[in-house]
KENU-672232 format. One record per residue: residue number from 1; residue in one letter; x, y, z of N, C-alpha, C, O in turn. Coordinates in Angstrom, 2 decimals. Atoms other than C-alpha are relative to their C-alpha. Layout:
% KENU-672232
REC   nr  rest      nc1      nc2      nc3     cac1     cac2     cac3      cc1      cc2      cc3      oc1      oc2      oc3
REC  NUM     A        X        Y        Z        X        Y        Z        X        Y        Z        X        Y        Z
...
//
This chain:
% KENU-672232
REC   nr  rest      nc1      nc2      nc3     cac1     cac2     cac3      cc1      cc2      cc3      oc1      oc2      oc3
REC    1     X     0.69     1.21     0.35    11.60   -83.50   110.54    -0.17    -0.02    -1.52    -0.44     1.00    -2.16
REC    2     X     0.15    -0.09     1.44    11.49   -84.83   106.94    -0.76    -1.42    -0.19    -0.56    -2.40     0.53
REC    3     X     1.33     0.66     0.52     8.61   -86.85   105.26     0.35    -0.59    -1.14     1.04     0.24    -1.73
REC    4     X    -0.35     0.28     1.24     9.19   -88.93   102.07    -1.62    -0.70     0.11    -2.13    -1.15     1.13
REC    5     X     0.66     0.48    -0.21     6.16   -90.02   100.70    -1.25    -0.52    -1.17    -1.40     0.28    -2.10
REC    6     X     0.93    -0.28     1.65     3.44   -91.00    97.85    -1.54    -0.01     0.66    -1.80    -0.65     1.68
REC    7     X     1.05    -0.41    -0.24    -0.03   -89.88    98.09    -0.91    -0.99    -0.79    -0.88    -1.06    -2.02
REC    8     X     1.51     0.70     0.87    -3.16   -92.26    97.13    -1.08     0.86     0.33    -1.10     1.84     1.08
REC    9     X     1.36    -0.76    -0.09    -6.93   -91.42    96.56    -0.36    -0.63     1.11    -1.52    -0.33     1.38
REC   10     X     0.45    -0.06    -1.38    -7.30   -92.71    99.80     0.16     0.56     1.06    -0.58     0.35     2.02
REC   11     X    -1.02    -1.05    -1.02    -5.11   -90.25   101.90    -0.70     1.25    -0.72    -1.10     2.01     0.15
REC   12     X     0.33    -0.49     0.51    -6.44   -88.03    99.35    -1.62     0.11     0.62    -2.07     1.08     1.22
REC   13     X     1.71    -0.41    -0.63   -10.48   -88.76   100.27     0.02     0.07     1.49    -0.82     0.72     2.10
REC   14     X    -0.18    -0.19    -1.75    -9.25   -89.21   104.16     0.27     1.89     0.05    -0.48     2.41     0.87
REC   15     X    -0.54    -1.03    -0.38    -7.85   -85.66   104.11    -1.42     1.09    -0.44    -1.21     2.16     0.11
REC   16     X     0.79    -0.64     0.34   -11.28   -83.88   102.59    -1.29    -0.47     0.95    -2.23     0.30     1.10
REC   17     X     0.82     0.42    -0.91   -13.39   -85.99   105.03     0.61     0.64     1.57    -0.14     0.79     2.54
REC   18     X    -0.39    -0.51    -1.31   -11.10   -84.54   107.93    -0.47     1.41    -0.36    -1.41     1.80     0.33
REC   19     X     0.44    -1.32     0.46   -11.51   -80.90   106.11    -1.68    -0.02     0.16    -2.21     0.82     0.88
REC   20     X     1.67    -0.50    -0.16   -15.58   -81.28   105.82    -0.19    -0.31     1.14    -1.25     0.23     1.45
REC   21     X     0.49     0.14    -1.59   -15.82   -82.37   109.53     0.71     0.95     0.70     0.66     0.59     1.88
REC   22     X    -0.41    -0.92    -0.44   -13.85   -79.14   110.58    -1.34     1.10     0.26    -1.43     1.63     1.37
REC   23     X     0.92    -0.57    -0.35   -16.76   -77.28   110.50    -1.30     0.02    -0.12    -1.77    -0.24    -1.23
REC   24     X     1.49     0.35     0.25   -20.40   -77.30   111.22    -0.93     0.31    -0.81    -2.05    -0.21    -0.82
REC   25     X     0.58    -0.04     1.70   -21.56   -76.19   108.07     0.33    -0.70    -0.70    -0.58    -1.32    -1.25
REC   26     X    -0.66     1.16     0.91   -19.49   -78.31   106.14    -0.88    -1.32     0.48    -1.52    -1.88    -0.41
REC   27     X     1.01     1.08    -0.33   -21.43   -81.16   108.08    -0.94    -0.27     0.06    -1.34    -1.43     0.19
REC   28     X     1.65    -0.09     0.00   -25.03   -79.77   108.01    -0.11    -0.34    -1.44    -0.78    -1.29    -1.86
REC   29     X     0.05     0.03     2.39   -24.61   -79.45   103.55    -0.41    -1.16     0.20    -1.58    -0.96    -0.12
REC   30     X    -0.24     1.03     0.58   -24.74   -83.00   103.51    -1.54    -0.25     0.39    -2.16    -0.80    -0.52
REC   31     X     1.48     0.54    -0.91   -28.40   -83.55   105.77    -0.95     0.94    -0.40    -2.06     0.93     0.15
REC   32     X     0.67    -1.41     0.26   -29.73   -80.34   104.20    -1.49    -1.01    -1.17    -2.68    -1.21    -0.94
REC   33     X     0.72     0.69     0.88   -31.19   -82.36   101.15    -1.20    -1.19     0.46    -2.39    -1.09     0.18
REC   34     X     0.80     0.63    -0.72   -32.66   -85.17   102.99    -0.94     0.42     0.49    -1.99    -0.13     0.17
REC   35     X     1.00    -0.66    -0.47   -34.70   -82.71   105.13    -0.78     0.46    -0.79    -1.95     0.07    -0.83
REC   36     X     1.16    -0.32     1.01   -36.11   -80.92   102.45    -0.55    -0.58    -0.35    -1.75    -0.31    -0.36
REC   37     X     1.02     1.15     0.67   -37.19   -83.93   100.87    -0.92    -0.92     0.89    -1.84    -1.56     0.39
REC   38     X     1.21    -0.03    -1.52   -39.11   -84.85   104.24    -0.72     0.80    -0.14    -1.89     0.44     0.00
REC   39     X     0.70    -0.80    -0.73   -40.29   -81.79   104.51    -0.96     0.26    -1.72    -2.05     0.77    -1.97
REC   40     X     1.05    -0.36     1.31   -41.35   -81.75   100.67    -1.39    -1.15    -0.12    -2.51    -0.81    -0.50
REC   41     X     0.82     1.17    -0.05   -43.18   -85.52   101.02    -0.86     0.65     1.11    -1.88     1.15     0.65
REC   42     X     1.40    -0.70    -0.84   -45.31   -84.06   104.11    -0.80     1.01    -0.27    -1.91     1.17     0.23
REC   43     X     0.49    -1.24     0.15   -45.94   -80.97   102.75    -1.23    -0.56    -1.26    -2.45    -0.41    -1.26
REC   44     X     1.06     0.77     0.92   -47.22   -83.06    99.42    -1.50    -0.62     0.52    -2.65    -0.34     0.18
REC   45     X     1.34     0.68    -0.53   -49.43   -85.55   101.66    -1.23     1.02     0.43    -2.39     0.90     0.05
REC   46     X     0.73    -0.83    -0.66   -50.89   -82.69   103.59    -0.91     0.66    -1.10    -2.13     0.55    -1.07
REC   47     X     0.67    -1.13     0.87   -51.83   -80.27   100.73    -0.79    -1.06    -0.81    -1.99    -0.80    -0.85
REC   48     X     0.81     1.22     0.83   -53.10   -83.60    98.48    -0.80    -0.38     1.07    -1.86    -0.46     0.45
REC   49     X     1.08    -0.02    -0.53   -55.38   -84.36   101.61    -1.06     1.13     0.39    -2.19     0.90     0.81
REC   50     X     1.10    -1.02    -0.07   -56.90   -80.78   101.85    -0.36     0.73    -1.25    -1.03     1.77    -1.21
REC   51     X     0.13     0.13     1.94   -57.03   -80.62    97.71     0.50     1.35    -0.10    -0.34     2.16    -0.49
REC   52     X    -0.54    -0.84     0.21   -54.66   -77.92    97.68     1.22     0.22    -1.22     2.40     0.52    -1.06
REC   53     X    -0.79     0.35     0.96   -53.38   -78.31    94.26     1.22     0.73    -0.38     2.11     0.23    -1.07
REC   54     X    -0.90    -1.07     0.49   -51.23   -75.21    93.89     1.04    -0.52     1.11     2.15    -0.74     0.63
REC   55     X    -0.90     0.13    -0.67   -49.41   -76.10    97.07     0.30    -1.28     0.23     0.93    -1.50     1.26
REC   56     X    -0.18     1.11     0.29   -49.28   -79.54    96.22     1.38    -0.09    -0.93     2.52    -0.46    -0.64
REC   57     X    -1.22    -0.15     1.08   -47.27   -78.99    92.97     0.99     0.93     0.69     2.10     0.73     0.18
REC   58     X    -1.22    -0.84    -0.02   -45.00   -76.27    94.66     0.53    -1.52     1.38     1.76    -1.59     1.37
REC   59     X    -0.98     1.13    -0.51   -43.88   -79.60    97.20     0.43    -1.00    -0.81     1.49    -1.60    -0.62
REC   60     X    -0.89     0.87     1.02   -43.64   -81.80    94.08     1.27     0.33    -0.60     2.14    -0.46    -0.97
REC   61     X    -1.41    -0.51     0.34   -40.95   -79.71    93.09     1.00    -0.06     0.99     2.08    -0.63     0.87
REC   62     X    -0.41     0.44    -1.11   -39.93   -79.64    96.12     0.91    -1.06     0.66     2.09    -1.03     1.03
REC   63     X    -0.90     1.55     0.29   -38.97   -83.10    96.51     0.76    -0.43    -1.42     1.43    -1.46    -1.36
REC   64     X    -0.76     0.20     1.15   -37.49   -83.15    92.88     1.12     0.82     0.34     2.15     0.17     0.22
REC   65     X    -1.14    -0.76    -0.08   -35.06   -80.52    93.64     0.81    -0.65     1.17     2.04    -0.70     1.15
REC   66     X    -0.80     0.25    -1.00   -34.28   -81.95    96.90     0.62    -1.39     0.03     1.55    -1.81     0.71
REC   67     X    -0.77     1.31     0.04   -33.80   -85.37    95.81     0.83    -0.23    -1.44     1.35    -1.24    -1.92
REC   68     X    -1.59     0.33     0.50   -31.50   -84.60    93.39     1.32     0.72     0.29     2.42     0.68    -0.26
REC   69     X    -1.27    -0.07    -0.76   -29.56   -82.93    95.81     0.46    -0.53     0.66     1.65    -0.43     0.94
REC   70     X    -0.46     1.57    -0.70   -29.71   -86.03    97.81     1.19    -0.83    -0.71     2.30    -1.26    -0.42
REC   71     X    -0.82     1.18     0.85   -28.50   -88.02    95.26     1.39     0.95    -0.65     2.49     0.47    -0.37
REC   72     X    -0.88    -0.76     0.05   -26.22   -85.23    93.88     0.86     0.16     0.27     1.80    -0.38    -0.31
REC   73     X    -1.29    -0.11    -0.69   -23.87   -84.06    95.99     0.90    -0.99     0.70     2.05    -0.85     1.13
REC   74     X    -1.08     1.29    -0.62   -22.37   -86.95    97.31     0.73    -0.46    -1.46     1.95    -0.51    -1.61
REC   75     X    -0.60     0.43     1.36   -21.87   -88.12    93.64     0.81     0.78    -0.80     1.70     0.34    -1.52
REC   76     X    -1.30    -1.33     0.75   -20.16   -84.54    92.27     0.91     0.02     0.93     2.06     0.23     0.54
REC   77     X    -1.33    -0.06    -1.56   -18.11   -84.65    96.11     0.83    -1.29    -0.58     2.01    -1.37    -0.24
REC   78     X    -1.04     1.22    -0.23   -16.74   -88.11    94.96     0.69     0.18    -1.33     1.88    -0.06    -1.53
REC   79     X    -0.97    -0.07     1.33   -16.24   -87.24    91.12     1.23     1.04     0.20     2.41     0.79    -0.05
REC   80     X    -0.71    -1.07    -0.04   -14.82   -83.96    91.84     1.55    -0.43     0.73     2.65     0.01     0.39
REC   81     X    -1.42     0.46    -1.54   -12.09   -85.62    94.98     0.57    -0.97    -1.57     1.73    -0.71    -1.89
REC   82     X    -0.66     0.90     0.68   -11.50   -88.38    91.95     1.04     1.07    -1.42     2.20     0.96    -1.81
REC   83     X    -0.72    -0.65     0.98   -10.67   -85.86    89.22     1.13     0.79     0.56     2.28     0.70     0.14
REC   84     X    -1.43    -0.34    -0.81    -8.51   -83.92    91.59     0.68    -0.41    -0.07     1.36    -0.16    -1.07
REC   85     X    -0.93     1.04     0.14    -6.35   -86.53    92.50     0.45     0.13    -1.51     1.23     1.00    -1.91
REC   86     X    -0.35     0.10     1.25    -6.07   -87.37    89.04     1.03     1.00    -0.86     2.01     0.70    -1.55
REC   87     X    -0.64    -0.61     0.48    -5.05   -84.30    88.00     1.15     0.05     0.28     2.05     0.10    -0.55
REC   88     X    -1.20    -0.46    -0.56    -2.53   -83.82    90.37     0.89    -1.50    -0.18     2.05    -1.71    -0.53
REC   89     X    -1.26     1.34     0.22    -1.05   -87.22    90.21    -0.72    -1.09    -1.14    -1.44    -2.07    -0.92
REC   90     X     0.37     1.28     1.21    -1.61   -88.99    86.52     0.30    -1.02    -0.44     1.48    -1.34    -0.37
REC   91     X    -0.34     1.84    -0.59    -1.80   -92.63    86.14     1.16    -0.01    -0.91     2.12    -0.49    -0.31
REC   92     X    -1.17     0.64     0.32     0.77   -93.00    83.92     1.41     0.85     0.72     2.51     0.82     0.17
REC   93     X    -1.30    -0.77    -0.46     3.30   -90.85    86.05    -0.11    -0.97     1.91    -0.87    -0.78     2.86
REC   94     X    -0.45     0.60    -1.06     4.74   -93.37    88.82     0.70     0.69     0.85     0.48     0.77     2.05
REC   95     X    -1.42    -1.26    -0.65     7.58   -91.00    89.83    -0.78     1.15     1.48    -0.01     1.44     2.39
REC   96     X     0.20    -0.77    -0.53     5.55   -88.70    91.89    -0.28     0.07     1.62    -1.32     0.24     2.25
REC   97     X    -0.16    -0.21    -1.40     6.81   -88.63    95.30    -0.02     1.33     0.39     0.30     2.31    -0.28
REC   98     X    -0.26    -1.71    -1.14     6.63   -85.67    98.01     0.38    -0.36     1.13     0.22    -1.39     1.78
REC   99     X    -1.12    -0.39    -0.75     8.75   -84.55   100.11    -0.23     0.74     0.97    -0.34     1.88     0.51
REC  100     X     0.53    -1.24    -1.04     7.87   -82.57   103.15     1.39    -0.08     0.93     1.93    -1.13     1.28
REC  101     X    -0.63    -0.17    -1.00    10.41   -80.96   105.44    -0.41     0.87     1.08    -0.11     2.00     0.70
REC  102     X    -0.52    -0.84    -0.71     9.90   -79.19   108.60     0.57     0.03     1.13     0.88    -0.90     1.88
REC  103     X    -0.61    -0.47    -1.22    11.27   -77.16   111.08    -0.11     1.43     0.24    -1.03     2.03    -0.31
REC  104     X     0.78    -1.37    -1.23    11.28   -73.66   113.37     0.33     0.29    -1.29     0.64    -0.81    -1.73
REC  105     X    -0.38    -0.57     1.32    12.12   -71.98   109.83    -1.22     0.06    -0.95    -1.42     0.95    -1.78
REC  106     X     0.55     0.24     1.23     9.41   -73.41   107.92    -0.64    -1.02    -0.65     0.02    -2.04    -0.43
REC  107     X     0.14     0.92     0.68     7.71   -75.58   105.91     0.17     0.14    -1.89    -0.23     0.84    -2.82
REC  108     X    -0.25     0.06     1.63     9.15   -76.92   102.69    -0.71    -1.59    -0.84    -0.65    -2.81    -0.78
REC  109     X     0.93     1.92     0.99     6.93   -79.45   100.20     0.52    -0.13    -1.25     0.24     0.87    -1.90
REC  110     X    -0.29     0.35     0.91     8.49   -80.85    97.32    -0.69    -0.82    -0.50    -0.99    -1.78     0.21
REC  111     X     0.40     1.39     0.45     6.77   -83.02    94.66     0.89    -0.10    -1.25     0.69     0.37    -2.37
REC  112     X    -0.52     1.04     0.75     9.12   -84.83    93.07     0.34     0.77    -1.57    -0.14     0.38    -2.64
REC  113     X    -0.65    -0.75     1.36    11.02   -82.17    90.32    -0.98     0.96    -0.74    -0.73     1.78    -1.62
REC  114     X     1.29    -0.76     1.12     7.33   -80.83    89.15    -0.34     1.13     0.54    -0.94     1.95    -0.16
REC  115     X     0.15    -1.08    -1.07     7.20   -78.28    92.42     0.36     0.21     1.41     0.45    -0.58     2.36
REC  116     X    -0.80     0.06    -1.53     8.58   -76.75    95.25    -0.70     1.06     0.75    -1.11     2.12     0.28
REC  117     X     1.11    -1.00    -0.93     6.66   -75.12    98.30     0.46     0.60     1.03     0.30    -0.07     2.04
REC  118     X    -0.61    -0.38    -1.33     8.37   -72.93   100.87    -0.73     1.38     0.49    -0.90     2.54     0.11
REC  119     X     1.20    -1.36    -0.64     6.03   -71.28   103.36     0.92     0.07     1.83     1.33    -0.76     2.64
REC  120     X    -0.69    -0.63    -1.58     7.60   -69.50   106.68    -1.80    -0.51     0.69    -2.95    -0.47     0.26
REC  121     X     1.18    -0.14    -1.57     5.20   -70.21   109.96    -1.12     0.71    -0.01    -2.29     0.44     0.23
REC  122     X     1.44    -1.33     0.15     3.37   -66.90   109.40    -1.26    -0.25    -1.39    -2.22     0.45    -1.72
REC  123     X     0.91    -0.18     1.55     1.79   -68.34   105.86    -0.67    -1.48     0.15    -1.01    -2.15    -0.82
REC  124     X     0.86     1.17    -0.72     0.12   -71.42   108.09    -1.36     0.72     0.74    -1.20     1.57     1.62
REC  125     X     1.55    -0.35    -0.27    -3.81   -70.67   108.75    -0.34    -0.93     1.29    -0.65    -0.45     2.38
REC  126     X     0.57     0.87    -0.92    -4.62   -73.87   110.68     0.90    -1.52    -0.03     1.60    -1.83    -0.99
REC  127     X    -0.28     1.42    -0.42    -3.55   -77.31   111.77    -1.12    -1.00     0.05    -2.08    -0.40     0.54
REC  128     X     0.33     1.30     0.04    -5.26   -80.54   111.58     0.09    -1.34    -0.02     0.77    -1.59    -1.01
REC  129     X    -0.70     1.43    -0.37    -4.79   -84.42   112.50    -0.63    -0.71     0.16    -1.53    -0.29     0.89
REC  130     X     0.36     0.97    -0.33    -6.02   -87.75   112.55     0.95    -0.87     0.00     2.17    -0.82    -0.11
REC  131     X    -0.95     1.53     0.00    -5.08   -91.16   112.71     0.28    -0.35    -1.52     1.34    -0.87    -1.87
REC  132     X    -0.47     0.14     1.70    -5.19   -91.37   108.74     0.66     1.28    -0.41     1.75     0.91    -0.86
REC  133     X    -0.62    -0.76     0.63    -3.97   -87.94   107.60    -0.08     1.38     0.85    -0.85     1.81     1.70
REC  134     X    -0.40    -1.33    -0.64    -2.51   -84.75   108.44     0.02     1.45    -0.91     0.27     1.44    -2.11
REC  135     X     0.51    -0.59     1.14    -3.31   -81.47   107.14     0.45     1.56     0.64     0.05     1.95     1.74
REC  136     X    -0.27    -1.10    -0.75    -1.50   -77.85   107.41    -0.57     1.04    -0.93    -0.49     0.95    -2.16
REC  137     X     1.36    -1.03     1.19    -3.84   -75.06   105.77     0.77     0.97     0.09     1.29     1.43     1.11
REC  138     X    -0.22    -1.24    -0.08    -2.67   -72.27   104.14    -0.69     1.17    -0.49    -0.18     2.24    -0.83
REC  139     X     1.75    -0.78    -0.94    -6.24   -70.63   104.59    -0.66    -1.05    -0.17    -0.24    -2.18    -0.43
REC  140     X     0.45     0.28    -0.51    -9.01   -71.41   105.15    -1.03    -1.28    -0.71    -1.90    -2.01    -0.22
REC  141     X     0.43     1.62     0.85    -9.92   -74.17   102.22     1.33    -0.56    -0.95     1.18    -1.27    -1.95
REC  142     X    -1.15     0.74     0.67    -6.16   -75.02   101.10     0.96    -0.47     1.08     1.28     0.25     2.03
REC  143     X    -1.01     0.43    -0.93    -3.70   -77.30   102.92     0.58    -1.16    -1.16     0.14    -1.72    -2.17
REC  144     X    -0.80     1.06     0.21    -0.75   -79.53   102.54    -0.23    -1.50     0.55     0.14    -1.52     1.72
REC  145     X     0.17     1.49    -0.73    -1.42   -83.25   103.58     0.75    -1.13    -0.60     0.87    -1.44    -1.78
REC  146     X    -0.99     1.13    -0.13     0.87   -86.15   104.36    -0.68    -1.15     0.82    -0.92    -0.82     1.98
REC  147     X     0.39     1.58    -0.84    -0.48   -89.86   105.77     0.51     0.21     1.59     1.73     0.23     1.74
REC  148     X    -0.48    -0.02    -1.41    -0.27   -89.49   109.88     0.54    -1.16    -0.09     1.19    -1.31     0.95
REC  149     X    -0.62     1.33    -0.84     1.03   -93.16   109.77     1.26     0.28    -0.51     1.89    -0.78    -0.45
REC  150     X    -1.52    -0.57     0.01     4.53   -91.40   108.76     0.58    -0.08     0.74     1.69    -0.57     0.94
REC  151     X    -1.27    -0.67    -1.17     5.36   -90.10   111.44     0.16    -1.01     1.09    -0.58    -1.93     1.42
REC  152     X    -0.10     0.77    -1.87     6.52   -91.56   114.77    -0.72     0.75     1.44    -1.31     1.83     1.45
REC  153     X     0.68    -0.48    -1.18     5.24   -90.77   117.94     0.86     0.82     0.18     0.23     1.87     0.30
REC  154     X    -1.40    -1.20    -0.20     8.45   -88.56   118.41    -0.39     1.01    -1.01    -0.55     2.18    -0.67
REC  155     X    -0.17    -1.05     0.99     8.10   -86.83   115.35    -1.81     0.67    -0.46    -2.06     1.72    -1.05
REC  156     X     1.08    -1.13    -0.24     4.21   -86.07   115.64    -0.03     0.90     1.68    -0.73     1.87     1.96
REC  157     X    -0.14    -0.77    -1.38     4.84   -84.78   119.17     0.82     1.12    -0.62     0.24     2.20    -0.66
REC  158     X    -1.03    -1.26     0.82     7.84   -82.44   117.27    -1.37     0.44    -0.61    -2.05     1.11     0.17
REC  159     X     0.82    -0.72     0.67     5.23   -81.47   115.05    -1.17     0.54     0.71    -1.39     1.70     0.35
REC  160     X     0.69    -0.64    -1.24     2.67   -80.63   117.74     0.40     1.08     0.47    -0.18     2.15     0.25
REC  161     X    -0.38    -1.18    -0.44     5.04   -78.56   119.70     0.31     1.20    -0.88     0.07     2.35    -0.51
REC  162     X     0.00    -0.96     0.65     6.02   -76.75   116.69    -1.09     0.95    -0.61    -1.00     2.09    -1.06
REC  163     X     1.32    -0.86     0.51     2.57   -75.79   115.70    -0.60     0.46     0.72    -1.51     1.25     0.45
REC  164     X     0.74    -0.60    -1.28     1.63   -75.18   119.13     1.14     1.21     0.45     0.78     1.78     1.49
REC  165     X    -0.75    -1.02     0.12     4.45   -72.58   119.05     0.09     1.32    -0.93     0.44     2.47    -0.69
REC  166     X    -0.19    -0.62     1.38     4.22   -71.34   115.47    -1.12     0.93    -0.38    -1.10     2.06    -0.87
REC  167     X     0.67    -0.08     1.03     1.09   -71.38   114.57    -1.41     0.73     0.55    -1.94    -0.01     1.37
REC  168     X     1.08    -0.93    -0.65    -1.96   -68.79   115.61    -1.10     0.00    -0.89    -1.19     0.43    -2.03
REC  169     X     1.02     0.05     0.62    -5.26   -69.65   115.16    -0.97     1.01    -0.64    -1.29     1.91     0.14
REC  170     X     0.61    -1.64     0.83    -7.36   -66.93   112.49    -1.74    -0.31     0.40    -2.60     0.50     0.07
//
């Protein structure tokens, strides 16, 4: 099976939204902040109705730290995914297609004269798939990803069986 293909920051933020919903830590980080900052506003009311000033100020902080991890991390998760991209594919460079081939041999990724990627079966960590993007890890926070609306129904079924042959979960 062979892939021709150009990558946007939307295949790009689809493929890190499939990666952080892989695992349940990756999905708690995000609700972590919120709670604290609940749990810092009650803790405030409470200690400010029994004039507990010391443990008053340690929830004012409390909620400062936690609401600018509220606000935070979503905003460094979106700069960080934008500068990525960027790096890897810069606006004034049009040219930069990739190339994916595989088969029982291997996977080979080309982008477009600037790099070439040839990993045997055994140097695949994990598999991943949606309806927007597809994603083959080679551990356990790096993968290759190509747009699922590529393929055909033939040729993600090929790619199924081959990874359901190949590829052993760590």
């Amino acid at each position: 099976m062979k892939l021709e293909y150009k990558l946007t920051l939307k295949d790009y933020k689809a493929a890190f939204r499939l990666h952080r919903r892989r695992k349940i830590s990756r999905r708690l980080i995000a609700w972590l902040g919120p709670v604290l900052l609940v749990i810092g506003v009650i803790g405030f009311v409470l200690c400010s109705i029994a004039n507990n000033t010391p443990l008053a100020a340690q929830a004012a902080a409390l909620i400062a730290g936690s609401l600018v991890f509220t606000i935070g991390l979503p905003i460094s998760r979106s700069w960080n995914i934008r500068r990525s991209f960027t790096r890897l594919f810069p606006s004034g460079e049009n040219d930069r297609i990739s190339r994916i081939a595989i088969d029982d041999q291997g996977i080979c990724r080309e982008l477009s004269g600037v790099a070439e990627l040839k990993l045997s079966w055994n140097g695949i960590y994990d598999f991943a798939q949606n309806e927007k993007i597809t994603l083959l890890y080679t551990n356990k926070d790096c993968f290759l990803l190509w747009p699922t609306g590529l393929m055909s129904t033939g040729q993600r079924a090929e790619l199924d069986e081959l990874v359901g042959r190949h590829v052993v979960k760590r």
